[in-house]
DRENMAR-837831 format. One record per atom (N, C-alpha, C, O): x negated, y, z negated; residue number from 0; atom name. Coordinates in steps of 0.2 Angstrom, whole numbers, plus 2048, in hexadecimal, padded with zeros to 3 digits. Each point is the difference from the previous one (the first is absolute). Layout:
BEGIN
{X:X&Y:Y&Z:Z&resi:NUM&name:CA}
...
END
This chain:
BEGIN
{X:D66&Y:7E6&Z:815&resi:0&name:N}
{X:801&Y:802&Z:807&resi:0&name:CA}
{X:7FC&Y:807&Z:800&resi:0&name:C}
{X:7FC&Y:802&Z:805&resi:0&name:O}
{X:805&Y:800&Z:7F8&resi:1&name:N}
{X:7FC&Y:808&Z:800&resi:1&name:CA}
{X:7F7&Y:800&Z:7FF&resi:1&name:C}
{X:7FD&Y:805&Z:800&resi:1&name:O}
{X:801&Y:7F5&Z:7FF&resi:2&name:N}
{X:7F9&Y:801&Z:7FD&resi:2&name:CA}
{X:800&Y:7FC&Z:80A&resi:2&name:C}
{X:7FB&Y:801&Z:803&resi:2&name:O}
{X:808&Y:7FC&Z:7FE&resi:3&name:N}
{X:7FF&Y:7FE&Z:808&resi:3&name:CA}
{X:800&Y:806&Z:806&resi:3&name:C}
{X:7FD&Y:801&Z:805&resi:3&name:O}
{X:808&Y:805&Z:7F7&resi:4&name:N}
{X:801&Y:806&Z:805&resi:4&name:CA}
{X:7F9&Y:804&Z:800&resi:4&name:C}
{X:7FE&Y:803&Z:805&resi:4&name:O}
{X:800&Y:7FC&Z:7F2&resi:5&name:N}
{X:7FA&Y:806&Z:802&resi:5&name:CA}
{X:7F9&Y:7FC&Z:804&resi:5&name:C}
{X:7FC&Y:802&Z:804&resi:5&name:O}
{X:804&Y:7F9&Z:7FA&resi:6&name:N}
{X:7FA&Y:7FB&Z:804&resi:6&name:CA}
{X:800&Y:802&Z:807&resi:6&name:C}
{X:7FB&Y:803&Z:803&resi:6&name:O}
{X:80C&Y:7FA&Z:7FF&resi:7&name:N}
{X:801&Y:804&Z:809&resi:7&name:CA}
{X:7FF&Y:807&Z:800&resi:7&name:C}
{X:7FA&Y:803&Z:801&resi:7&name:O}
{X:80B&Y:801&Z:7FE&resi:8&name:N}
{X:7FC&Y:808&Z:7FE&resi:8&name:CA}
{X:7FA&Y:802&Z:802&resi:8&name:C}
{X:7FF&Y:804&Z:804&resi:8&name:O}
{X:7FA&Y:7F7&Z:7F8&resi:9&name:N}
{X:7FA&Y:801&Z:7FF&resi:9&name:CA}
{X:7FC&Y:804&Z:7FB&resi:9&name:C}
{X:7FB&Y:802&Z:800&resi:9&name:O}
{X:80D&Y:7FC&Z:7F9&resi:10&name:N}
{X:7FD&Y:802&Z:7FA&resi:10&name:CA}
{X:7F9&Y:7FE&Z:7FE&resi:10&name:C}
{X:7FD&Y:7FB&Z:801&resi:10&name:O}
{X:7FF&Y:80A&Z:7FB&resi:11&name:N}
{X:7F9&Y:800&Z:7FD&resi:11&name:CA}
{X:7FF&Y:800&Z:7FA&resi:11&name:C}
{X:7FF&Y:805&Z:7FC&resi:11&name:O}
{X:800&Y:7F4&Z:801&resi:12&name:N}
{X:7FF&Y:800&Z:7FA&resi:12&name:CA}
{X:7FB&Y:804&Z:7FC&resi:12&name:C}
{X:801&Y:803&Z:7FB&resi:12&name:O}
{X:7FB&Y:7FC&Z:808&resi:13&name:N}
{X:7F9&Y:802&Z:7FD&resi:13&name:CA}
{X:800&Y:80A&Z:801&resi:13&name:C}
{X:7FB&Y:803&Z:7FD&resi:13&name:O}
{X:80A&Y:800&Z:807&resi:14&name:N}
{X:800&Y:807&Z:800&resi:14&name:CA}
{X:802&Y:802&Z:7FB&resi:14&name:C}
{X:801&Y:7FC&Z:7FB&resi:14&name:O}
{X:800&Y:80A&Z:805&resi:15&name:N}
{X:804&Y:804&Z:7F8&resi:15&name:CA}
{X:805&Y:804&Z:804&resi:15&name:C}
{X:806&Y:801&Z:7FE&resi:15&name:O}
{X:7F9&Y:801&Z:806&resi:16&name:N}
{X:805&Y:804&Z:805&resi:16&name:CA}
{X:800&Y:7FE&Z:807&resi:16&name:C}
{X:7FB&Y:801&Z:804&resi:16&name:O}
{X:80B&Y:7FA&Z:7FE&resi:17&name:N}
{X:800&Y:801&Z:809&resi:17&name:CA}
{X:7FE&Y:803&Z:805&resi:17&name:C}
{X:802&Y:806&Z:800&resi:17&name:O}
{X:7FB&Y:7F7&Z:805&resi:18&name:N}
{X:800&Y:806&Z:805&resi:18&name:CA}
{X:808&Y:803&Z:802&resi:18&name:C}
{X:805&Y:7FE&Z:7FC&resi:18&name:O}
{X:7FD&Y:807&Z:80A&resi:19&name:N}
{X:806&Y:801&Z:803&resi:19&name:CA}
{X:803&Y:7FD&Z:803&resi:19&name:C}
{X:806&Y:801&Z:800&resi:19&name:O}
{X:7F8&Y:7F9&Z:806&resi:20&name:N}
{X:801&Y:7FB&Z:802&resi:20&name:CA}
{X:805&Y:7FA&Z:7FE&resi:20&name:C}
{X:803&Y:7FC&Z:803&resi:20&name:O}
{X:7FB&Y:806&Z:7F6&resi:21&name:N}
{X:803&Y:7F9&Z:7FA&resi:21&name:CA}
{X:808&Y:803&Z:7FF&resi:21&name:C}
{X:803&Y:7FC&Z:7FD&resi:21&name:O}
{X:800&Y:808&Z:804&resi:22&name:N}
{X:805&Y:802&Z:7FC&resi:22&name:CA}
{X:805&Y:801&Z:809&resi:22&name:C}
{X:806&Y:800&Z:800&resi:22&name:O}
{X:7F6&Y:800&Z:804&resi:23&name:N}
{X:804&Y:7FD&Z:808&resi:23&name:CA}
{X:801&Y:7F9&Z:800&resi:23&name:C}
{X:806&Y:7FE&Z:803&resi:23&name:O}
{X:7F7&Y:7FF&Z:7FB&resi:24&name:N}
{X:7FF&Y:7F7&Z:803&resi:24&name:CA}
{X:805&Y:7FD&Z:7FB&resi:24&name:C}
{X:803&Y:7FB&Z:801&resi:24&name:O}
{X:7FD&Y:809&Z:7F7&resi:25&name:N}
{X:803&Y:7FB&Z:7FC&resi:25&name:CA}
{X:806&Y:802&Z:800&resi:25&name:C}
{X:804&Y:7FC&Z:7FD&resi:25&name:O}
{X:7FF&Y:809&Z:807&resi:26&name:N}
{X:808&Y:803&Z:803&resi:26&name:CA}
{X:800&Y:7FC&Z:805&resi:26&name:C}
{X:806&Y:7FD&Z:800&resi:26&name:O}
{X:7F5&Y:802&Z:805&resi:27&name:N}
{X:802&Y:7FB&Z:804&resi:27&name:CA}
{X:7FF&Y:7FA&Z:7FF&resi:27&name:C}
{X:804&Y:7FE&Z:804&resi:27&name:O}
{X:7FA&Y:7FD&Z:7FA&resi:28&name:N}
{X:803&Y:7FA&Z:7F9&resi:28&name:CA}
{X:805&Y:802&Z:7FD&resi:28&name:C}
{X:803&Y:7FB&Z:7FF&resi:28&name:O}
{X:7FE&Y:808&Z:800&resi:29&name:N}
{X:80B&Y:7FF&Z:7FC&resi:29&name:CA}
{X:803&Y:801&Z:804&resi:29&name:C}
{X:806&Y:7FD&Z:7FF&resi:29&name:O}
{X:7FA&Y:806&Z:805&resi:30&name:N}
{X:804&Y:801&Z:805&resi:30&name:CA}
{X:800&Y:7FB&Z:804&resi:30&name:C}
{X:805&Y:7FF&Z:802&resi:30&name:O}
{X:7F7&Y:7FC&Z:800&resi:31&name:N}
{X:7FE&Y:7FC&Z:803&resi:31&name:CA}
{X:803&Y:7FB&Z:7FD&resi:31&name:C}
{X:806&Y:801&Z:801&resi:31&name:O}
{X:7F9&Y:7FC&Z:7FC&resi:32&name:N}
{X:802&Y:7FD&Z:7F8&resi:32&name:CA}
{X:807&Y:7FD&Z:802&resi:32&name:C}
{X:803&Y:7FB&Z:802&resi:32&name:O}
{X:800&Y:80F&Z:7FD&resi:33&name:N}
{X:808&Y:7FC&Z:7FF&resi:33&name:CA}
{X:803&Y:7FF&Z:807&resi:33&name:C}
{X:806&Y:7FE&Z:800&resi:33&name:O}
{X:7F9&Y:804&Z:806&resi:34&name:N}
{X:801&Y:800&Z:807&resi:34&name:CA}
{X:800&Y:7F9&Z:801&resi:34&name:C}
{X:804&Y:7FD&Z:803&resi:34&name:O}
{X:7F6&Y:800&Z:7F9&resi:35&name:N}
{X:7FF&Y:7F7&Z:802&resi:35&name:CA}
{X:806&Y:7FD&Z:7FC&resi:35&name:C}
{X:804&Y:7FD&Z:802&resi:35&name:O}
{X:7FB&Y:806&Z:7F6&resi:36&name:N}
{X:806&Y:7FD&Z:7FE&resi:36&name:CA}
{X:808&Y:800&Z:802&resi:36&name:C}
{X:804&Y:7FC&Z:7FF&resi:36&name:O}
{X:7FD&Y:808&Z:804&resi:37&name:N}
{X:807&Y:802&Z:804&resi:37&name:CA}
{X:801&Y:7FF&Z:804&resi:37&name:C}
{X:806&Y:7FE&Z:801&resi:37&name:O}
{X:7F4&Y:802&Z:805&resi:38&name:N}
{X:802&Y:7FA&Z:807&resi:38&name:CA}
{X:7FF&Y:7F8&Z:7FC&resi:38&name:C}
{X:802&Y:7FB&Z:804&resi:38&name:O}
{X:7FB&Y:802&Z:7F6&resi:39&name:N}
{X:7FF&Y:7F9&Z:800&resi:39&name:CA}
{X:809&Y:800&Z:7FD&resi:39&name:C}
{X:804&Y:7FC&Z:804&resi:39&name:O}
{X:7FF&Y:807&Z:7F7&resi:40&name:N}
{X:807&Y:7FF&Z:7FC&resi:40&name:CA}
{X:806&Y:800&Z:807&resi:40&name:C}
{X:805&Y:7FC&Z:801&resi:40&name:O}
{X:7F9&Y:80A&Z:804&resi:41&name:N}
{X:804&Y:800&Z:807&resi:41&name:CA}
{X:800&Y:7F7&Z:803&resi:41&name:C}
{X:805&Y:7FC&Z:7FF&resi:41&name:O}
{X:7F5&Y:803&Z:804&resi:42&name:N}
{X:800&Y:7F9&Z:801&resi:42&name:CA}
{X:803&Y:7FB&Z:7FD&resi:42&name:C}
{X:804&Y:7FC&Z:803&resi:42&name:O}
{X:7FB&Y:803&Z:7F7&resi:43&name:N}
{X:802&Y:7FA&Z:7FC&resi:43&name:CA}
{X:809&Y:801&Z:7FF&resi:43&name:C}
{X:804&Y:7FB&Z:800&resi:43&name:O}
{X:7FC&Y:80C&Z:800&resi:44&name:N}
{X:809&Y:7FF&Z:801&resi:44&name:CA}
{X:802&Y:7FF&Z:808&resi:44&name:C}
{X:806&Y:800&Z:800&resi:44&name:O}
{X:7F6&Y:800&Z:805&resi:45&name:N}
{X:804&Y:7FF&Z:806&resi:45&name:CA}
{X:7FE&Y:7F7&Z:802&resi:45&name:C}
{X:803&Y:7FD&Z:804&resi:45&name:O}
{X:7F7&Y:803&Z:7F9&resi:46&name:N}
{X:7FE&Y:7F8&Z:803&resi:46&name:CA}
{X:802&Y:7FB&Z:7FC&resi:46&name:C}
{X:801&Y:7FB&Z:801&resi:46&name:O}
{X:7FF&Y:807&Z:7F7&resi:47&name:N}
{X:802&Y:7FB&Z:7FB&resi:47&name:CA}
{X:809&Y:800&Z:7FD&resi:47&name:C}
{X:803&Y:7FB&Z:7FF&resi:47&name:O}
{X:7FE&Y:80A&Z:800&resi:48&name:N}
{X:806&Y:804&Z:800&resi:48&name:CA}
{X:805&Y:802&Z:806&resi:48&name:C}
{X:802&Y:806&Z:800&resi:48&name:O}
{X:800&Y:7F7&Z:804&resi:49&name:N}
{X:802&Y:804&Z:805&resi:49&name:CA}
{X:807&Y:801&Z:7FD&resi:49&name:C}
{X:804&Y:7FC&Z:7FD&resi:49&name:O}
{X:7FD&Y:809&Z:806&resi:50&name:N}
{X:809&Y:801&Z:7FD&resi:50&name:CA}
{X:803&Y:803&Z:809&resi:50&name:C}
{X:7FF&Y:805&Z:804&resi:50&name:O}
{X:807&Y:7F6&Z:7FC&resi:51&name:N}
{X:803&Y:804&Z:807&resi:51&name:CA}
{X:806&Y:803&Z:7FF&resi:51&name:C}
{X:802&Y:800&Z:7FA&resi:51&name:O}
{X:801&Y:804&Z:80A&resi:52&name:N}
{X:807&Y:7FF&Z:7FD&resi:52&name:CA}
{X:804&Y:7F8&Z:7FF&resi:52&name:C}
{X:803&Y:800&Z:7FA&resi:52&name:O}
{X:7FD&Y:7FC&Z:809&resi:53&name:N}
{X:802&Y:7F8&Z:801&resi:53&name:CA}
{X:7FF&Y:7FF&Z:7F8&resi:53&name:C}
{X:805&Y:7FF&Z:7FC&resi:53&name:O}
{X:7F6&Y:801&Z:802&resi:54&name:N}
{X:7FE&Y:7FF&Z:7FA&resi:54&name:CA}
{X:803&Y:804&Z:7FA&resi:54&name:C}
{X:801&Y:7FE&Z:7FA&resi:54&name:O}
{X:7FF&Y:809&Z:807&resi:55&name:N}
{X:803&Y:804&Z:7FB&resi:55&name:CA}
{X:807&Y:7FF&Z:7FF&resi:55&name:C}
{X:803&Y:800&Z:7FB&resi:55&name:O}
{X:800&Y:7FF&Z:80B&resi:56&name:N}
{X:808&Y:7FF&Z:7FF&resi:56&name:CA}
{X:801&Y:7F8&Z:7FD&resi:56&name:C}
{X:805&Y:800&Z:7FC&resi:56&name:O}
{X:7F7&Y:7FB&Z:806&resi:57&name:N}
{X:802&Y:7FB&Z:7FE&resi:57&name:CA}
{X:7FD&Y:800&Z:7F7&resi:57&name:C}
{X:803&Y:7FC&Z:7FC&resi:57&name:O}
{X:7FA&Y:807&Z:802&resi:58&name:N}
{X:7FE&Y:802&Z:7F8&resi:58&name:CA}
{X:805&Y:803&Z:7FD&resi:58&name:C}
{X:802&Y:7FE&Z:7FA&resi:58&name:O}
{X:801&Y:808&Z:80A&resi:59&name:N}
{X:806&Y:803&Z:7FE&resi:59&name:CA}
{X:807&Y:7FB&Z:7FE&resi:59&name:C}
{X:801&Y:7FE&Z:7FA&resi:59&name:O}
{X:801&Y:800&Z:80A&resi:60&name:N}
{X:802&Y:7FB&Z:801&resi:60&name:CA}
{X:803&Y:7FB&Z:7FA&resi:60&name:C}
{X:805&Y:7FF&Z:7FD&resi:60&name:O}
{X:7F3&Y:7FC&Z:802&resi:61&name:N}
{X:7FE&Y:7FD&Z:7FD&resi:61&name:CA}
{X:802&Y:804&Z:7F7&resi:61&name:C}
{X:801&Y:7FD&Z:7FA&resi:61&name:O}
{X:7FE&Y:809&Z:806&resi:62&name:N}
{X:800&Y:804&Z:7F9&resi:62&name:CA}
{X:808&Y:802&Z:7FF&resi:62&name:C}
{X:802&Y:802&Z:7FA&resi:62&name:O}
{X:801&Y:7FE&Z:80B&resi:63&name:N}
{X:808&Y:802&Z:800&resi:63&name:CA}
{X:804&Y:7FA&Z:7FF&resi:63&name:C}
{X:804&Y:800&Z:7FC&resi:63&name:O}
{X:7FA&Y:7FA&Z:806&resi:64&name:N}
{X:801&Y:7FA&Z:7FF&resi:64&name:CA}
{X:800&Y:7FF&Z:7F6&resi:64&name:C}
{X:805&Y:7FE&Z:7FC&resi:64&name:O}
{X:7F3&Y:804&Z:803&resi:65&name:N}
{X:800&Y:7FC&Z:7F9&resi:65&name:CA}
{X:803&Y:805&Z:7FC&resi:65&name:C}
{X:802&Y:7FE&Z:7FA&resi:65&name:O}
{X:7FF&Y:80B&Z:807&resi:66&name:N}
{X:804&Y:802&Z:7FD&resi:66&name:CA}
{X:807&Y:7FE&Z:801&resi:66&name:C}
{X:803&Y:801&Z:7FA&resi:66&name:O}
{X:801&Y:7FD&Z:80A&resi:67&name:N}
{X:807&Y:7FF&Z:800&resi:67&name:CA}
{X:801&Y:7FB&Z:7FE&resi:67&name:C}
{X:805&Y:800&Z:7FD&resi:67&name:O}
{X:7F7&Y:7FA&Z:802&resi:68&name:N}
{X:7FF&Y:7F9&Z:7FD&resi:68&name:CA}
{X:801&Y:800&Z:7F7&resi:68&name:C}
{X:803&Y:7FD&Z:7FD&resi:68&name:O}
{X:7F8&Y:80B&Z:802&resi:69&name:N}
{X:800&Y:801&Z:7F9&resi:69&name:CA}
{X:806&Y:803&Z:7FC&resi:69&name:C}
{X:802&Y:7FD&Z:7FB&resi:69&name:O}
{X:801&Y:807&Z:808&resi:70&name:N}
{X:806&Y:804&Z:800&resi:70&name:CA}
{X:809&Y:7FC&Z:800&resi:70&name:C}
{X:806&Y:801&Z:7FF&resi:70&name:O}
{X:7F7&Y:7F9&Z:805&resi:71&name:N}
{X:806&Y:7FC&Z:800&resi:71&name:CA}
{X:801&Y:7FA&Z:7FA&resi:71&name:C}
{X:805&Y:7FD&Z:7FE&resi:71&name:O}
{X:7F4&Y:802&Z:801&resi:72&name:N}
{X:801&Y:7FD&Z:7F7&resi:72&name:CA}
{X:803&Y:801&Z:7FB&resi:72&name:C}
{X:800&Y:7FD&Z:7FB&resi:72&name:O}
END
C-alpha cells in the first residue's frame, strides 16, 4: 500500500531529494487513504451489518437464554 501512496504522491524515482510539493501530497495520500478506509468499514457495517435495537435485544436475549440453559445443567 505505501509504494501505491507514494506513486499517488508523485514520488521520483530517479531524484535523490524531493521537491517540496512531495511531502504535501504524500500527507494528503495517508490521510486520504485512511478517510476512504473508514467511510468503506462505516458502510459495510451499516449495509452488511446492520444492527438495530430489534436485533441487539433479540441477540441478548438469545445469549440469556444459552447462558440459563447452561447453568441449569
Amino acid at each position: 500500500m505505501s509504494s501505491f501512496a507514494l506513486a499517488i504522491a508523485g514520488f521520483q524515482v530517479n531524484e535523490a531529494v524531493q521537491n517540496e510539493a512531495f511531502s504535501g501530497h504524500l500527507w494528503k495520500t495517508y490521510t486520504g487513504l485512511y478517510v476512504v478506509g473508514y467511510l468503506l468499514a462505516v458502510l459495510v457495517l451499516k449495509f452488511i451489518y446492520p444492527l438495530t435495537k430489534e436485533k441487539t435485544a433479540e441477540m441478548l436475549q438469545d445469549l440469556a437464554d444459552k447462558r440459563n440453559a447452561t447453568t441449569a445443567e
